[in-house]
C-alpha positions in Angstrom: 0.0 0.0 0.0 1.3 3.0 -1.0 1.8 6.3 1.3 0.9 9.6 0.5 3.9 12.3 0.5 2.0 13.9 4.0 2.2 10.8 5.9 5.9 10.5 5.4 6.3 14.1 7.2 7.7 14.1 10.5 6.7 17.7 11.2 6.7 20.8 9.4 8.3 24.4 10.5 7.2 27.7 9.2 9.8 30.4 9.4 9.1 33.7 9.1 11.8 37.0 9.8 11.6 40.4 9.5 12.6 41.7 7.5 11.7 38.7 5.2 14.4 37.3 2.7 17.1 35.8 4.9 18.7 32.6 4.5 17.7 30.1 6.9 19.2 26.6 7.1 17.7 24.1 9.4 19.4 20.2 9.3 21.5 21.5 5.9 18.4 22.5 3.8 18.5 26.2 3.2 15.5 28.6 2.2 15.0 31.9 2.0 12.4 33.3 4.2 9.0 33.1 4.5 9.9 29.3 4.2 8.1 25.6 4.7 10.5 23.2 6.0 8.7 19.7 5.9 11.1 17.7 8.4 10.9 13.7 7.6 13.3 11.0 9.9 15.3 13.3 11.5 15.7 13.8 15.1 14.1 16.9 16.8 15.9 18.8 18.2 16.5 20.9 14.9 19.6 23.8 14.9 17.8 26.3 12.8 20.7 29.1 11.5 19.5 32.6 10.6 21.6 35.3 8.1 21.1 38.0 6.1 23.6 40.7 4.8 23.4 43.6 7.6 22.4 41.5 10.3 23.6 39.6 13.0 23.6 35.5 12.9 21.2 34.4 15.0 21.1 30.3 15.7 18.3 28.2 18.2 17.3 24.9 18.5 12.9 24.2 18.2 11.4 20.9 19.0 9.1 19.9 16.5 6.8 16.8 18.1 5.7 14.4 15.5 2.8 15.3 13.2 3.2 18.8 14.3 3.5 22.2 12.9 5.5 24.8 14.2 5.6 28.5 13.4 9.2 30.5 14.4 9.0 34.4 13.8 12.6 36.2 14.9 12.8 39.4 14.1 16.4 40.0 12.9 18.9 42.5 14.6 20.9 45.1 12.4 24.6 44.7 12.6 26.3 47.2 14.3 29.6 48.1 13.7 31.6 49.8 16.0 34.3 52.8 15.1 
């Protein structure tokens, strides 16, 4: 019997930043904000990495429980460079 592509999802993370357009890589797969990440056989806890030019890195880990759906908003700090 043959599975449809939702049952083989593990979880699913919505990322959103502001400003929108950074890169976010979570487990090695990198998307550009607003992004879907639909996680299958991994382990949670995920690393989920944050940049964008003008910005500061940000990095956090998010539990995503089986079957679930979990929405991340970070709103992104301006680099600041000091003289």
């Amino acid at each position: 019997m043959e599975r449809d592509e939702k049952d083989r999802i593990d979880g699913t993370v919505i990322m959103r930043t502001k400003p929108s357009g950074a890169v976010v890589t979570i487990e090695g797969i990198s998307r550009t904000t607003p992004a879907i990440f639909d996680i299958e056989g991994r382990v949670s806890p995920y690393n989920i990495e944050i940049k964008m030019d003008g910005y500061e890195d940000h990095v956090q880990k998010v539990v995503v429980p089986k079957g679930s759906e979990i929405r991340v908003d970070k709103k992104l700090c301006k680099y600041k460079m000091w003289a």
